[in-house]
C-alpha distance (Angstrom), angle and dihedral (degrees) to the residues before:
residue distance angle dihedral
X1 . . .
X2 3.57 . .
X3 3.10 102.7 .
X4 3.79 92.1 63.4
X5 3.05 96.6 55.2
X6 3.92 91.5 62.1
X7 3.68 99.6 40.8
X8 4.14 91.1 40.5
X9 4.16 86.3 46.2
X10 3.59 98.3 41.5
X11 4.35 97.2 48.6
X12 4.10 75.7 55.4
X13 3.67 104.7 52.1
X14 3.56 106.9 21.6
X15 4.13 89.2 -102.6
X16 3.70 94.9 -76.9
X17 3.71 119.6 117.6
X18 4.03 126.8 -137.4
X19 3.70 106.9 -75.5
X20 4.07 143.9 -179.4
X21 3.30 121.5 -89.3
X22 4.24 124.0 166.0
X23 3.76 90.8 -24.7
X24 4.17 92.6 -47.3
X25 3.51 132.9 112.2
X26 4.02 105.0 -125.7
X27 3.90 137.4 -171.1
X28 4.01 128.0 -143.8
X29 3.55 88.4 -72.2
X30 3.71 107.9 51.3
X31 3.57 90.2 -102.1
X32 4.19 117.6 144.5
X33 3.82 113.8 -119.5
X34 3.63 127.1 -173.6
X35 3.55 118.0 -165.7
X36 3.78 124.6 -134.1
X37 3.25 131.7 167.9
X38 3.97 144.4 89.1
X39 3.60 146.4 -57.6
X40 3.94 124.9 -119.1
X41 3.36 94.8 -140.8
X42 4.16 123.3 175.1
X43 4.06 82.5 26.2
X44 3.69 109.1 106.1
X45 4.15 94.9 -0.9
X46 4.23 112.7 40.7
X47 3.52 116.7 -152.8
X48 3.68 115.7 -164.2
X49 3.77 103.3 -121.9
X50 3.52 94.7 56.6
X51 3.13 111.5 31.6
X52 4.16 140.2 63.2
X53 4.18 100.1 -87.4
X54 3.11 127.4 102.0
X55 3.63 100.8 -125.5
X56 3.75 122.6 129.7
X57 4.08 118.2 -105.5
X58 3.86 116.9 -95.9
X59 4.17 87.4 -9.2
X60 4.36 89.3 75.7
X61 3.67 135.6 50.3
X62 3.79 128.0 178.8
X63 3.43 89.6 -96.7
X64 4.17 89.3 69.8
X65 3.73 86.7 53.7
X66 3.75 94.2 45.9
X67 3.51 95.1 48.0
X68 3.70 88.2 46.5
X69 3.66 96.2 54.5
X70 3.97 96.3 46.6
X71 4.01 79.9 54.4
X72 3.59 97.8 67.2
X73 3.82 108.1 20.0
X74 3.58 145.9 49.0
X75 3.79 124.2 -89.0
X76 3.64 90.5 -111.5
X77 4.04 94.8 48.8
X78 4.12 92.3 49.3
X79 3.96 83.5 52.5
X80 3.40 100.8 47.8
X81 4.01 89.0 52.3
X82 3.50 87.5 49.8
X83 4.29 88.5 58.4
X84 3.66 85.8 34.1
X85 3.91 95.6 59.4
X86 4.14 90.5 30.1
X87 3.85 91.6 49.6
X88 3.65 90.1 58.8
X89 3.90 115.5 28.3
X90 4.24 85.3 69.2
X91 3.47 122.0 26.0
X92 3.64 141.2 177.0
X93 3.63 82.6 -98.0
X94 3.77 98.7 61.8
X95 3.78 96.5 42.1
X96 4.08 78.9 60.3
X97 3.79 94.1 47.2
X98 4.05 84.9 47.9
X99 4.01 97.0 56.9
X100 3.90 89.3 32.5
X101 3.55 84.3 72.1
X102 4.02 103.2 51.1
X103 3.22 93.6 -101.2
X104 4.53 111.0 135.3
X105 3.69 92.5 -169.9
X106 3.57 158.9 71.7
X107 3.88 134.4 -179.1
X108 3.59 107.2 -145.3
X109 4.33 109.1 -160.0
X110 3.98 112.3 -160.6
X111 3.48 142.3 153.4
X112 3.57 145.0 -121.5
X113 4.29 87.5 -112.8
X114 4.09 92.5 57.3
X115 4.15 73.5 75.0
X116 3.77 107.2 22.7
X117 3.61 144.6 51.6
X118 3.96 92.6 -151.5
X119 3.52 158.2 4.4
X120 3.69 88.1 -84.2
X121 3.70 97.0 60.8
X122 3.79 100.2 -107.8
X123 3.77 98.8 169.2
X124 3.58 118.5 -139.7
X125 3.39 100.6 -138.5
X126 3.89 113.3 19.7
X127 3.92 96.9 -157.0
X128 4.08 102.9 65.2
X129 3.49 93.2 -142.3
X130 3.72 84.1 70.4
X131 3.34 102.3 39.6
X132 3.76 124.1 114.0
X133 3.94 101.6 -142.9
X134 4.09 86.4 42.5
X135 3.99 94.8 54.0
X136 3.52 97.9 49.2
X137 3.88 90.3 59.6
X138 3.65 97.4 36.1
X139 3.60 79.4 52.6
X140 4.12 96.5 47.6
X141 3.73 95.5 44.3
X142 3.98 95.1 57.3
X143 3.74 89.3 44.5
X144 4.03 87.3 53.4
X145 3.78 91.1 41.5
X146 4.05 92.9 49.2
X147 3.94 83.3 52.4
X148 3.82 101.5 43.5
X149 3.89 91.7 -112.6
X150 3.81 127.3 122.2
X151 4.02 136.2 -131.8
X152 4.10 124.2 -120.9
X153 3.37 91.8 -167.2
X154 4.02 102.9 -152.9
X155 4.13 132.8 -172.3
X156 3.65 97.7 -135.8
X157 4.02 91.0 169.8
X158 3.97 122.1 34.3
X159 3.95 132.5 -167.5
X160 3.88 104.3 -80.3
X161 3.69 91.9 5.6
X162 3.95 133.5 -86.1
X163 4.18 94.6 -135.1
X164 3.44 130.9 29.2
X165 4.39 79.6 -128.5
X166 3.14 118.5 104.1
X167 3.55 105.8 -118.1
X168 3.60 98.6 76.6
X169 3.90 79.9 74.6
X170 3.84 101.5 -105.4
X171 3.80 121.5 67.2
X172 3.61 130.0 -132.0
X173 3.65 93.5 -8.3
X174 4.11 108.3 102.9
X175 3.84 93.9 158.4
X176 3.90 100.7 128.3
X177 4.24 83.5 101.8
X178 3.70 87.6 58.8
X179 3.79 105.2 31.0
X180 3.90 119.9 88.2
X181 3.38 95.0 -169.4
X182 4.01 97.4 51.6
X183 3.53 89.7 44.6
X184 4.10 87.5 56.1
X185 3.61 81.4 44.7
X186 3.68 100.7 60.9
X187 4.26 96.9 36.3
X188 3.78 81.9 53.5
X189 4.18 96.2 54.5
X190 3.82 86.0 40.0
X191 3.66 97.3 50.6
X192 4.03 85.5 53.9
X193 3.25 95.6 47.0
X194 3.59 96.5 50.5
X195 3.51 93.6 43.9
X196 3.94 89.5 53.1
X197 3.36 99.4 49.1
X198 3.94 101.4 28.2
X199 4.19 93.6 109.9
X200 4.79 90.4 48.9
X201 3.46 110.7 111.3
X202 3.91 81.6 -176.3
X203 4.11 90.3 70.5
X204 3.65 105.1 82.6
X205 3.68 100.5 -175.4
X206 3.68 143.2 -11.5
X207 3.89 109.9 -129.3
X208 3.92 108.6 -146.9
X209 4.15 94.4 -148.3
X210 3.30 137.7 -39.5
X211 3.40 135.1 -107.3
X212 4.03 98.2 -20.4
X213 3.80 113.3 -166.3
X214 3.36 94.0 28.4
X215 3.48 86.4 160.1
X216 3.74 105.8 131.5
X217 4.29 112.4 137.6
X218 3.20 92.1 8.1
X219 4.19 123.6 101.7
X220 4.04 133.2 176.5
X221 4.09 133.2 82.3
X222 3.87 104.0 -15.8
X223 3.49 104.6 11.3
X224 3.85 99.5 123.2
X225 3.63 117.4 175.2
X226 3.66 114.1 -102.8
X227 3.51 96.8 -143.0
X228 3.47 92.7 58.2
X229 3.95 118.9 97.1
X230 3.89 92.3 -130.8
X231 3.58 90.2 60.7
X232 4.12 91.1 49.2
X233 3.61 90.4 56.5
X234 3.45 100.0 49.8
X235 3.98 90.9 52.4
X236 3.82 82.1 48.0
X237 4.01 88.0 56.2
X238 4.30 94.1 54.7
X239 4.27 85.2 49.0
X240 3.67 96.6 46.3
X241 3.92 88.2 51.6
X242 3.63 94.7 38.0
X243 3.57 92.4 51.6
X244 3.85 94.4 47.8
X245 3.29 88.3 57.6
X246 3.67 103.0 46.1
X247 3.63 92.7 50.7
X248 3.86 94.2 54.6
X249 4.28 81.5 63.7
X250 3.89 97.9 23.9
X251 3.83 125.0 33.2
X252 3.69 95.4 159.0
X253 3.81 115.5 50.8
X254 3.66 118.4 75.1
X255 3.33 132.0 -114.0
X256 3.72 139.1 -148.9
X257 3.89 132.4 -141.2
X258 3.76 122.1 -164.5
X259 3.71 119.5 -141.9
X260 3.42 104.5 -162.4
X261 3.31 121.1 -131.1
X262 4.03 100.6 -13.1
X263 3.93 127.6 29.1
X264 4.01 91.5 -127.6
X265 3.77 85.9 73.1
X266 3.70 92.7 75.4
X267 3.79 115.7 84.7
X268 3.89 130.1 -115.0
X269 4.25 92.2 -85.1
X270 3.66 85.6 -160.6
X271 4.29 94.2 58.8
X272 4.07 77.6 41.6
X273 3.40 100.4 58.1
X274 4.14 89.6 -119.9
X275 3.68 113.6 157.7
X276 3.81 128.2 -165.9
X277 3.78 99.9 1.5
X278 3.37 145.1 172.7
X279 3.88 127.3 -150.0
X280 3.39 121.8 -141.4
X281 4.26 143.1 -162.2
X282 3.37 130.6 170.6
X283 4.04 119.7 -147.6
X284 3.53 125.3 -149.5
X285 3.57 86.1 160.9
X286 4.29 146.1 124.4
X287 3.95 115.6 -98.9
X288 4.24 90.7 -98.3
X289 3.77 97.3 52.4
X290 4.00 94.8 33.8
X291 3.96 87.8 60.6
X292 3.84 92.5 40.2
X293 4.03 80.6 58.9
X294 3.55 102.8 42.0
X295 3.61 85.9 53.7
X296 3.23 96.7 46.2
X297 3.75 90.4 49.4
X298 3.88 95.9 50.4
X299 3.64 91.4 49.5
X300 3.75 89.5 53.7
X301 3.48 90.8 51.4
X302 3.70 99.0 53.8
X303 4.08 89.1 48.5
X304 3.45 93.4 45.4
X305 4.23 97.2 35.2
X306 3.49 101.8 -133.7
X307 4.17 129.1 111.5
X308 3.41 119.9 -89.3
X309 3.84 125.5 -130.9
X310 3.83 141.6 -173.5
X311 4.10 101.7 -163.9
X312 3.55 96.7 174.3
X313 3.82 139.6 38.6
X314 3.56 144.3 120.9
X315 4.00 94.6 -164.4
X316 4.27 99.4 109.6
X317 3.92 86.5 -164.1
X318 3.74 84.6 59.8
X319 3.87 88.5 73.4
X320 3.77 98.6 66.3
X321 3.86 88.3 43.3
X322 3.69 91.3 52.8
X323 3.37 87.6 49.3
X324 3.33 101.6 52.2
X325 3.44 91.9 52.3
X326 3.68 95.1 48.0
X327 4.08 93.5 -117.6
X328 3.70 109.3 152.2
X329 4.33 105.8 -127.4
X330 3.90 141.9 -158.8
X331 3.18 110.1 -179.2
X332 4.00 130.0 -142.2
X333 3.51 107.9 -84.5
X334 3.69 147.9 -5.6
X335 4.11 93.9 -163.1
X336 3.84 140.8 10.8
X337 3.78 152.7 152.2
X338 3.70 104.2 -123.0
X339 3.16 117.9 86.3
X340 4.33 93.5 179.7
X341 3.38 91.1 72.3
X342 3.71 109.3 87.2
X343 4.52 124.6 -129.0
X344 3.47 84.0 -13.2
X345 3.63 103.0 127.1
X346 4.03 130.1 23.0
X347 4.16 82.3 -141.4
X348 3.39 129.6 41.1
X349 3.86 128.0 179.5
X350 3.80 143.0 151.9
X351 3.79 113.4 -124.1
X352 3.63 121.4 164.7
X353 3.48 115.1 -80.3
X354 3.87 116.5 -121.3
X355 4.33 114.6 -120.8
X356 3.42 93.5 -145.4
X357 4.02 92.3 -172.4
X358 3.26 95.2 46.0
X359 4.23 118.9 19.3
X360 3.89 119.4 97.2
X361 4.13 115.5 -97.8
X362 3.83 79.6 -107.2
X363 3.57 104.1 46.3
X364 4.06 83.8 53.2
X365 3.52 93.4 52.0
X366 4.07 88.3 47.0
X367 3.83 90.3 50.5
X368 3.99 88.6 47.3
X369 3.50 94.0 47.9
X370 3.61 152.2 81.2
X371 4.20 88.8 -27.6
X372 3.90 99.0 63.8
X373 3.75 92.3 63.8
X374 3.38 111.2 115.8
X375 4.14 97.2 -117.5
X376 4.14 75.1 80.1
X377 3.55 98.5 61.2
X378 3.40 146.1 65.7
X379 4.04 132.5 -85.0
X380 4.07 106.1 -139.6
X381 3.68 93.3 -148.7
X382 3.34 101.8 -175.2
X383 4.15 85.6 67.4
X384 3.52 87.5 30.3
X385 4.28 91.3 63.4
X386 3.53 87.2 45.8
X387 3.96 102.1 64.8
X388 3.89 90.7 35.2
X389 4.25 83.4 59.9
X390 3.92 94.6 41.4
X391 3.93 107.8 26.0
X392 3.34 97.0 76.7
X393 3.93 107.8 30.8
C-alpha cells in the first residue's frame, strides 16, 4: 500500500513535500497552504472520556485497558480487538465526509504501542509491512491522498510517558525525561517512521509529542509544573533529540513542536539548529484569551520564521481567528462519547462501552464493532456548519 502512496503522491507534486518558507507553509510551486482540518482522536490511542471503555476519566489510560486485555486473552485475540475497534471507529467513509467538507487535513494521534510491545521498543512485527502501528498509517495516508487531504502525523503517547495525564496513554507516569531507555525508544520509532514515509508528499508534518507536561491537577514523582521553566526545558531536550534524529533520515518534511501552554516556551529554532518548522499551541481557551494567543503565536512565528499551528481546540470561534491570522488548525475531534463536553466532537454517539475486566472476548469484539461507526452517531451541526463556512476559505 505504501508504496502507492509515494509513487501516486510524488507523479502529483513533483516528489517534494510541503515545506517552510518565510514563516509560510508552501507546496511544489511556491504556493502558501494553510492547513485546516481535524484530528482523529480516540482512533489509534483511546482515552476514556471519549471513547467506548469503561474506564473512569483522568483515573485510566489505554495502557489499563491494554494491560487488561493481554491479562485475559491471547496475543492474537488482544490484536484482533485492536483491528476490530480501529477498522471501525474511522472509515473510508469518514475520511470522505472530512475532505467533503474543505477541510486538506487530518491529525492523526498514536502511540508508541500501535508499533511496540514495550518500553524497550520490541516491535511487534519486525517487517513494517506487517506491522500494526505501520498499516494503519500506510493505510490513512492513501485514504488522505485519494481525497486531496494531508497527514500531521502526531505522537500522542511516548515510551514512559510525556504527562502525568492520561491521554498520552499511560497515567501518572511522565518519565520519558528521565528514562534512557524510553527516550531510545521513541528516536528509534521516529527514525522508522521518518525513514518510511520520508519520499509522501501526503504527510504534512511529523508532530514530535503532544502536549508534554501536561501535568496540571495532578501531584507525585514527575509531575513538574508546566508553567515552570524547568519543565520547558526539559520538553525542549526530547525535541532537540528527536529532531536530530529525524533530520539524519528526513531533511525535508516539517516538523512541529508544541509549547505547551504559551508559544515563548519554544526555543529560538535558529540557536537550535531547527530547520523547516512549525510552531504549535493548543487552546482550550474563552474567545478573549484564545485571540490574545493566536496572536501571540503568529507574531512568534513571523520573529522566529517558522509556521504557526493551533492542533487542538474545541473553541468554533477559534476558526475565524485562526484564520484571520493565517494559523493553519485541526481541531479536537472528529468523534466521541461524551456528550458533557461542549464542540468537542463533530459526532457524538452512545455505544456500549466495552468492560474490559469483565466482558466476554466476544462481547468486546461486538461492542468494538460494526456499532461505533460513525453512520450510528450523531452529526453536531451546530460545529458541523461552522467548519463547512471556515474550512475552506
Amino acid at each position: 500500500m505504501i508504496m502507492a502512496v509515494l509513487l501516486s503522491g510524488c507523479g502529483k507534486n513533483e516528489a517534494r513535500p510541503l515545506h517552510v518558507e518565510d514563516g509560510k507553509i508552501v507546496d511544489h510551486n511556491g504556493e502558501e497552504v494553510i492547513l485546516r482540518g481535524v484530528n482523529l482522536g480516540g482512533w489509534l490511542i483511546q482515552e476514556s472520556w471519549m471513547c467506548p471503555v469503561n474506564g473512569e476519566d483522568r483515573a485510566w489510560a489505554n495502557l489499563d485497558t491494554l494491560n487488561l486485555l493481554e491479562s485475559r486473552f491471547t496475543e492474537e485475540q488482544v490484536q484482533t480487538l485492536l483491528d476490530t475497534y480501529q477498522d471501525n471507529w474511522i472509515t473510508e467513509e469518514d475520511i470522505k465526509e472530512i475532505a467533503g467538507l474543505g477541510c486538506n487535513v487530518v491529525r492523526v494521534p498514536f502511540w508508541y504501542r500501535n508499533f511496540m510491545k514495550d518500553e524497550q521498543g520490541t516491535w511487534i512485527a519486525e517487517d513494517p509491512d506487517e506491522n500494526p502501528g505501520f498499516r494503519r498509517l500506510d493505510w490513512v495516508i492513501d485514504q488522505a491522498e485519494q481525497n486531496g487531504m494531508y497527514v500531521i502525523l502526531d505522537m500522542h503517547g511516548c515510551p514512559g510517558g510525556q504527562s502525568m495525564d492520561h491521554c498520552c496513554g499511560t497515567l501518572c507516569q511522565n518519565r520519558l525525561y528521565t528514562d534512557e531507555q524510553c527516550q531510545e525508544t521513541m528516536e528509534k520509532l521516529w527514525v522508522a517512521i521518518a525513514k518510511r514515509y520520508r519520499d509522501s508528499v501526503t504527510v504534512a508534518a511529523y508532530d514530535i509529542m503532544n502536549e508534554p507536561q501536561n501535568n496540571g491537577g495532578y501531584e507525585g514523582e514527575n509531575s513538574y509544573d508546566p508553567w515552570n521553566s524547568e519543565s520547558w526545558k526539559l520538553s525542549n531536550l526530547i525535541y532537540d533529540r528527536m529532531i536530530k534524529a529525524i533530520r539524519e533520515v528526513d531533511q525535508e518534511h516539517i516538523i512541529t513542536v508544541e509549547g505547551i501552554w504559551r508559544i515563548s516556551n519554544l526555543p529560538d529554532p535558529e540557536k537550535q539548529g531547527w530547520t523547516n518548522m512549525m510552531y504549535q499551541l493548543h487552546l482550550y481557551d474563552g474567545d478573549d484569551m484564545f485571540r490574545q494567543l493566536a496572536a501571540d503565536l503568529a507574531k512568534t512565528a513571523k520573529r522566529y520564521n517558522v509556521a504557526a499551528y493551533v492542533g487542538e481546540f474545541q473553541n468554533m470561534h477559534g476558526l475565524a481567528i485562526c484564520n484571520e491570522y493565517g494559523i493553519s488548525w485541526t481541531t479536537w475531534t472528529y468523534k466521541g462519547t461524551n456528550q458533557d463536553v461542549g464542540d468537542f466532537f463533530w459526532y457524538f454517539g452512545k455505544p456500549e462501552r466495552a468492560d474490559c475486566e469483565n466482558d466476554s472476548y466476544e462481547e468486546i469484539l461486538r461492542k468494538w464493532g460494526e456499532p461505533i461507526r460513525t453512520e450510528h452517531f450523531a452529526k453536531k451541526l451546530a460545529v458541523y456548519r461552522q467548519i463547512e463556512q471556515h474550512a475552506a476559505q
